[in-house]
C-alpha positions in Angstrom: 192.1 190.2 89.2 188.4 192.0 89.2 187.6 189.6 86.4 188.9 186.1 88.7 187.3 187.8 91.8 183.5 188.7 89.8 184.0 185.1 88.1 183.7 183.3 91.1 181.4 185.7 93.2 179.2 184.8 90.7 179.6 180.9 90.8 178.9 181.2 94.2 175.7 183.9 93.5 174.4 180.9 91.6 175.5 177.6 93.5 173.9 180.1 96.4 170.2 180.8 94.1 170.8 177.0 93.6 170.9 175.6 97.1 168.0 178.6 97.9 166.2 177.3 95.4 166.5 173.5 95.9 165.5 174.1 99.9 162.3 176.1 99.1 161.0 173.2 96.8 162.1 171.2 99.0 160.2 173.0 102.3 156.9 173.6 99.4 156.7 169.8 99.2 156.7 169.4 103.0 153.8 172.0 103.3 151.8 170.6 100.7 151.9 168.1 103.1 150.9 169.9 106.1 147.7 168.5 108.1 145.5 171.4 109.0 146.0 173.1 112.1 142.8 173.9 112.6 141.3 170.7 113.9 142.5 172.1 117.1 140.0 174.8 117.7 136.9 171.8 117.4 139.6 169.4 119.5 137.4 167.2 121.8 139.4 164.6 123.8 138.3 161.6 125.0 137.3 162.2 128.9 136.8 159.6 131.6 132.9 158.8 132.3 132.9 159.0 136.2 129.7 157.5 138.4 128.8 158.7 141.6 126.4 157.2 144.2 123.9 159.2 145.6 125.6 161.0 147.6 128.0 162.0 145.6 130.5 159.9 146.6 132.9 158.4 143.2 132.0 154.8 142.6 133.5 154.0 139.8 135.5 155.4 135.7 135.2 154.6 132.7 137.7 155.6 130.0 140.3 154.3 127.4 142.1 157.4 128.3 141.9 158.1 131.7 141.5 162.3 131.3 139.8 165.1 133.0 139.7 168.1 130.6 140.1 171.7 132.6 140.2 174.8 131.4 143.5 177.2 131.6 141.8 179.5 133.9 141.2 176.4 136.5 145.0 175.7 136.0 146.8 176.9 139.2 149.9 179.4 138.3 151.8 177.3 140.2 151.4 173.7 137.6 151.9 176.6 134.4 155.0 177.5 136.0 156.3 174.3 136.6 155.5 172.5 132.8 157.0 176.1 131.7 160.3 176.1 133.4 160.8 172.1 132.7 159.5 172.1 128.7 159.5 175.9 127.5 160.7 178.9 129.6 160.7 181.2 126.9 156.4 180.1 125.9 155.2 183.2 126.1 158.0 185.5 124.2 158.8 182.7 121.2 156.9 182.4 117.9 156.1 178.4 118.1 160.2 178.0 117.7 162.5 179.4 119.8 165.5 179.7 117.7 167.8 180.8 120.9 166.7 178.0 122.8 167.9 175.8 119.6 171.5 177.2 119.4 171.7 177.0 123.4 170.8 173.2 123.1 173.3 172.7 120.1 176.1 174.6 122.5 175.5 172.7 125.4 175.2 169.6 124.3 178.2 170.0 122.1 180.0 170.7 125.6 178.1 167.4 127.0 179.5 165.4 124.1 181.1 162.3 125.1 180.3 163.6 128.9 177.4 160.8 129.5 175.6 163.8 129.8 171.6 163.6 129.5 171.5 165.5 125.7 168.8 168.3 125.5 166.0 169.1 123.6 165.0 172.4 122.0 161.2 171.6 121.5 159.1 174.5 122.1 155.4 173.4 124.1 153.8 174.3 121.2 156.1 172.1 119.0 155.0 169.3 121.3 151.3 170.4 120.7 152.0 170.3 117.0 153.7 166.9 117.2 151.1 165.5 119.3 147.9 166.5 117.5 148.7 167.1 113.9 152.1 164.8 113.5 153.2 161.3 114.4 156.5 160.4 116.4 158.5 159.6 113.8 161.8 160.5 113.8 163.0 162.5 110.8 164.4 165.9 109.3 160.7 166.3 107.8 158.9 165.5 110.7 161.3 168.5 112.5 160.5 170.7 109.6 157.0 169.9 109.5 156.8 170.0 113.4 158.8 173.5 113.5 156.0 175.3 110.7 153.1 174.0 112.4 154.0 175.4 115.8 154.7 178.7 113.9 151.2 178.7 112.3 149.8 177.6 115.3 151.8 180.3 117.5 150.2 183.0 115.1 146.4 181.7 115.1 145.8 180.8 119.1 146.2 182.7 122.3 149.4 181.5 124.2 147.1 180.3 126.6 144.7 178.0 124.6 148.1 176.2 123.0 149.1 175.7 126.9 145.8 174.5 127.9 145.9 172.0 124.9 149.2 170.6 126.4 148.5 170.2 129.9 145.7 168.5 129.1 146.3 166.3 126.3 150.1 165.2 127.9 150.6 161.4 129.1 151.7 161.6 132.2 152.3 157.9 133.6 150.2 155.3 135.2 147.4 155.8 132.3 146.8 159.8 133.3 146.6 161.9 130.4 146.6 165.8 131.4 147.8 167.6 134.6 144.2 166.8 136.4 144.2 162.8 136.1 147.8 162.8 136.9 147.9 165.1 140.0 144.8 162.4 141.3 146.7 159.5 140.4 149.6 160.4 141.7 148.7 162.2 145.0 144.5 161.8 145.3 145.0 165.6 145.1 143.0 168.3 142.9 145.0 170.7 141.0 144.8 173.5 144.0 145.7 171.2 146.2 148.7 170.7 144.9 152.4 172.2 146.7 155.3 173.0 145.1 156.7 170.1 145.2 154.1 168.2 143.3 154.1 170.1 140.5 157.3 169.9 140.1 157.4 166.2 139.9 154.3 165.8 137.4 156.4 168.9 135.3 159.5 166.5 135.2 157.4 163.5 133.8 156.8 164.6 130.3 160.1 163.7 128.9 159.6 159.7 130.2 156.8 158.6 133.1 157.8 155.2 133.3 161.8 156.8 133.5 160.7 158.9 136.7 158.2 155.8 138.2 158.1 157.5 141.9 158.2 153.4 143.0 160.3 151.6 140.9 163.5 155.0 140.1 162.5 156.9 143.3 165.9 158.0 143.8 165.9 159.6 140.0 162.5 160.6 140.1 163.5 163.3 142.7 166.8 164.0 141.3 164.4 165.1 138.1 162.3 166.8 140.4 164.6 169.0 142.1 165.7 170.1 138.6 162.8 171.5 138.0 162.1 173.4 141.6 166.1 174.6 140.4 164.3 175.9 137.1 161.4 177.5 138.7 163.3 179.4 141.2 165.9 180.5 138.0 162.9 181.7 136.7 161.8 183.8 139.3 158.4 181.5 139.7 159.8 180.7 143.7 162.1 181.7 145.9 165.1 179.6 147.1 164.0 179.2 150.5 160.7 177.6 149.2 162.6 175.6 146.7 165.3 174.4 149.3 162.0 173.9 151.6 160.2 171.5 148.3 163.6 169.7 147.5 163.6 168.3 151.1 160.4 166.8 150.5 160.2 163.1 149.3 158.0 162.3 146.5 154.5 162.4 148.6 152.9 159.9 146.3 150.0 158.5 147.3 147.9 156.3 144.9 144.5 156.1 145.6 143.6 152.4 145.6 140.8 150.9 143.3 139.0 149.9 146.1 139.2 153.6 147.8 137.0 154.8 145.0 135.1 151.8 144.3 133.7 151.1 147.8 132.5 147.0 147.3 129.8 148.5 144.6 131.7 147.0 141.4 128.2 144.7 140.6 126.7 147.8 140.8 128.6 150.2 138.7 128.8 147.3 136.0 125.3 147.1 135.5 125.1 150.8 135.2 128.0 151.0 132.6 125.8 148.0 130.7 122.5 150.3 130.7 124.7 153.5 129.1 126.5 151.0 127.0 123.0 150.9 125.7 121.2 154.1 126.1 124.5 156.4 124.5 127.1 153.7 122.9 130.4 152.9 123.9 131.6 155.8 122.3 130.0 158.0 124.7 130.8 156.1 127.2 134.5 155.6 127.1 135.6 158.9 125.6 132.7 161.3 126.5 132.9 162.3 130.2 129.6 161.7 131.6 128.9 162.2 134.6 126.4 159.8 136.3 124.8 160.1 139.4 123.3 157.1 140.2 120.4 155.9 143.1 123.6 154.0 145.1 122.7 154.1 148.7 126.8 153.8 150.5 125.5 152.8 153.8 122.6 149.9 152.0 125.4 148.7 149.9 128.0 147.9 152.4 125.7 146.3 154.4 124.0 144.1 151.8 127.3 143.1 150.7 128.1 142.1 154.7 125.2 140.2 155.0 124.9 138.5 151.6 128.7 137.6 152.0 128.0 136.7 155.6 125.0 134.1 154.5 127.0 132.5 151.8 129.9 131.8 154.1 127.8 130.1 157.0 125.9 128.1 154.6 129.7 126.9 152.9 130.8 126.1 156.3 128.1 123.8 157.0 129.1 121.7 153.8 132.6 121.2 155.3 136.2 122.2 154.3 137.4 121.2 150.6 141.4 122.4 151.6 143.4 124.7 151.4 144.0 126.9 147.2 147.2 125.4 146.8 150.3 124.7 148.2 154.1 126.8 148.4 157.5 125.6 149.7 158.3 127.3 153.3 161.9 126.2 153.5 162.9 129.1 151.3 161.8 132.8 151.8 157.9 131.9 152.0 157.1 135.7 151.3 158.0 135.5 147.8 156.2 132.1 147.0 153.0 133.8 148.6 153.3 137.4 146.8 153.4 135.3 143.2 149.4 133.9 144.3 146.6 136.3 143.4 144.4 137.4 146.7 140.6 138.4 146.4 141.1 142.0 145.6 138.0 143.2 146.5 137.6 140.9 149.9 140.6 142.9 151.5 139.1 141.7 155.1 140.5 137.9 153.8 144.4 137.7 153.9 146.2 134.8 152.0 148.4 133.1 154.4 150.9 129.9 154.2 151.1 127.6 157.2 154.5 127.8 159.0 153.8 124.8 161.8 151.1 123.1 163.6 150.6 122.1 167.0 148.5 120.7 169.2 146.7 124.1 170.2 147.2 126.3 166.6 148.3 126.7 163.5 151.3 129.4 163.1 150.7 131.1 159.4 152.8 133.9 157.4 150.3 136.4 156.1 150.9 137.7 152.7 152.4 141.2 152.0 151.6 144.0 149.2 153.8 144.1 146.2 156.0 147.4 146.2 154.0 149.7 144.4 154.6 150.0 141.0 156.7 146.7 141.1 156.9 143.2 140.8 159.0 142.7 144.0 157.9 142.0 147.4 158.6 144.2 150.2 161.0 142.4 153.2 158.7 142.8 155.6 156.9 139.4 156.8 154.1 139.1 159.1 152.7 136.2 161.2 149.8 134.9 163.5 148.0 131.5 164.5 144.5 130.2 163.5 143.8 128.8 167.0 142.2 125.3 167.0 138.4 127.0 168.6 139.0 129.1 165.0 139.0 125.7 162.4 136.7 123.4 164.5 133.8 124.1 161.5 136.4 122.6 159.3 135.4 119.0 159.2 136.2 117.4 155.7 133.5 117.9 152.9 135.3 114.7 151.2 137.4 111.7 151.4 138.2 109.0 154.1 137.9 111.6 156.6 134.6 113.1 155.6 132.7 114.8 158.8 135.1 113.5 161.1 135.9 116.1 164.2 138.4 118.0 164.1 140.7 117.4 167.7 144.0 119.1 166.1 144.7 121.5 163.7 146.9 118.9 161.4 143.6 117.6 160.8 142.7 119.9 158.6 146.2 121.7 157.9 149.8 120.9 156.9 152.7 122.7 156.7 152.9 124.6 153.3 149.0 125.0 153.1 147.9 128.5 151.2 144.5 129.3 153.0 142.4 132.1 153.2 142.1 134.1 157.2 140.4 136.6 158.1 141.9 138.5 161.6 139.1 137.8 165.0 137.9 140.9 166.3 139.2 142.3 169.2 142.3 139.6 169.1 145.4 141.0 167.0 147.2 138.1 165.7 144.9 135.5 165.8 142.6 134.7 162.6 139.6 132.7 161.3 140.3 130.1 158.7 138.3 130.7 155.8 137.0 129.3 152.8 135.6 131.1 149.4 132.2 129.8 148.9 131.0 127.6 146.3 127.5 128.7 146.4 126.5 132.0 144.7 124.2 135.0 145.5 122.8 138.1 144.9 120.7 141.0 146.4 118.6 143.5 145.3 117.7 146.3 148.0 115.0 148.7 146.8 112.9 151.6 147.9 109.5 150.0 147.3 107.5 153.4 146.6 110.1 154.7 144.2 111.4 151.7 142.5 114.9 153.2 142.7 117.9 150.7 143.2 119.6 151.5 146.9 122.0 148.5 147.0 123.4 145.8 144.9 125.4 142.8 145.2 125.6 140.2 142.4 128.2 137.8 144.2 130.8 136.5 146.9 133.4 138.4 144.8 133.5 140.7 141.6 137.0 139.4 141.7 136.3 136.0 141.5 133.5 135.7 139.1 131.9 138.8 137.0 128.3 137.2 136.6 125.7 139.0 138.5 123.2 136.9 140.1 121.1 139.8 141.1 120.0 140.4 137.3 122.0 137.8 135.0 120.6 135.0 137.0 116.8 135.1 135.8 
């Protein structure tokens, strides 16, 4: 019986030194394969270029990535608690891998099975970091393995907190923000102190799929994620449950700062500065090394060379006569969405496209065109109207045709139902707009302070929008 019993204990001594064996060359091969880890210590990421005007003020980024790099020490506790409870509670006890985090996610999602229950992940931050830097996203058993040593080599080489300040700002965050500091300006035109509870939370719960949590377009599931993670930080002792019940009542808060906020009408401008580094440091250095350029832009010049250069080029049109109207829509039907599917000016927001509803004797009753939702490609169900009285499209005589300089006694001579025009709103008279007409004619202006040289203002057209070409220093 000793003899059957020491027979096969040793059959499965060997099939055991077998399989041992078999794995460790199989786990040499994989780290013969292994990248080195220690690219991270010279890692330099790419970093948005950002020009200022002179006082200041942001005019205007440059960047493949759009990235602002900060240091762990200018992370607030509150956005390391927050990517902590939602990726990694247990960061800064685990060695890279957290092996009890693994056999939770096995358990509970062998409870979730066949539930329609979300599955969950066992990836460690620094996993992520190893996946992210060193690894592709490929989905295999030697990718894991691979994944799972680096983080344990890495774990043992760098501070907790220079693996966590890798993360948070190399992780892609949604509407082209990569790292916490892009993200919490493009989402709520906040800086990273500035930031409540609440946000954090939300940018925390947008690693695992951005475009999955869109605060626009899955609002509804976006804050469901959200309030998973204030759950998490108050489980984790990292808030209270009054201040999480207090940031679960909150909506989303998300605010995009507009192109045009940060752009301020100077887009010739900043062009013909991104040309000059283009050639004084490469693209290179432009897109990916995070300049910062304070420029000669004079805020208070620009906007009003742009008014008056705009202004000139308009009076002059009108005095050549009206051409009619950019196209034309259908206004039986919900005239809203025929309108949202044209393209306005997007940096002439003062000019509103507009369909014309009816005509009369006295006016011209248009529907005004309204935003997109954000993030979508669906217009809102809001609709707007006003008149272009007939005072406001007297200018409007015909630049060709049968009717060429006639006057104008009605506004169907120079309108018909279903016309897409441009209108501006009359000062001092809500409701009632201009007609208007983008210029043929083209323009530019230099302002400069003569005992200096330096450049104060600069406007190259009617519209950036419209044509790129910069009269002001293309044109000679």
């Amino acid at each position: 019986m000793l003899r059957i019993v020491g027979y096969f204990f040793g059959i499965g001594a060997a099939l055991f030194l077998l399989g041992a064996g078999v794995v460790a060359w199989y786990v040499s091969g994989l780290v013969d394969e292994l990248p080195s880890y220690e690219v991270l210590a010279k890692y330099e990421p790419p970093v948005t270029t950002r020009i200022h005007a002179a006082d200041g003020t942001l005019i205007g980024e440059f960047a493949h990535e759009r990235r602002l790099y900060v240091p762990i020490q200018a992370v607030p506790p509150i956005v390391k608690e927050a990517f902590i409870s939602a990726e990694d509670k247990n960061f800064y006890s685990h060695g890279g891998v957290d092996f009890f985090g693994i056999v939770r996610a096995v358990v509970q999602n062998a409870k979730a099975y066949g539930s329609g229950q979300r599955m969950v992940g066992a990836s460690t931050i620094t996993q992520q970091v190893a996946k992210n830097f060193l690894l592709t996203n490929e989905r295999s058993i030697d990718r894991k393995i691979k994944e799972a040593i680096l983080a344990m080599r890495i774990d043992q080489a760098y501070p907790k907190d220079k693996i966590l300040e890798l993360y948070l700002n190399d992780i892609f965050l949604g509407l082209g923000s990569y790292g916490v500091a892009a993200a919490a300006l493009t989402y709520f035109n906040k800086s990273l102190y500035e930031l409540t509870l609440a946000d954090a939370a939300y940018l925390a719960a947008l690693p695992k799929g951005p475009n999955n949590y869109h605060p626009f377009r899955f609002t509804e599931r976006a804050i469901e994620r959200r309030n998973w993670v204030i759950d998490r930080m108050v489980e984790n002792g990292y808030a209270t449950a009054a201040e999480g019940d207090a940031a679960k009542a909150q909506g989303l808060g998300v605010v995009t700062a507009s192109e045009q906020d940060r752009i301020t009408h100077a887009e010739y401008f900043t062009e013909e500065v991104r040309r000059q580094l283009i050639d004084m440091y490469g693209e290179k250095a432009l897109y990916e090394g995070g300049l910062s350029v304070r420029t000669t832009l004079d805020l208070n010049l620009q906007a009003m060379a742009r008014q008056a250069l705009m202004d000139g080029l308009v009076n002059f049109d009108r005095q050549q006569g009206w051409r009619g109207a950019i196209t034309e829509i259908d206004v039986s039907y919900d005239w809203g969405e025929g309108l949202a599917e044209i393209s306005p000016l997007s940096d002439v927001p003062e000019w509103k496209l507009a369909v014309v509803l009816s005509v009369s004797d006295s006016e011209a009753e248009v529907g005004l065109r309204t935003g997109l939702i954000p993030g979508t490609t669906r217009v809102g169900p809001e609709r707007a109207t006003g008149v272009i009285p007939l005072s406001e499209m007297e200018w409007a005589k015909w630049a060709t045709g049968k009717r060429k300089g006639a006057k104008i006694k009605t506004p169907s001579d120079v309108l018909s139902v279903g016309d897409v025009v441009y209108v501006e709103e009359v000062a001092g008279s809500p409701g009632q707009y201009h007609l208007r007409q983008v210029p043929t004619v083209g323009g530019g202006m230099v302002v400069m302070d003569p005992h200096t040289g330096r450049v104060l203002a600069m406007v190259g057209g009617f519209s950036f929008a419209e044509s790129q070409f910069n009269r002001a220093t293309q044109a000679m």
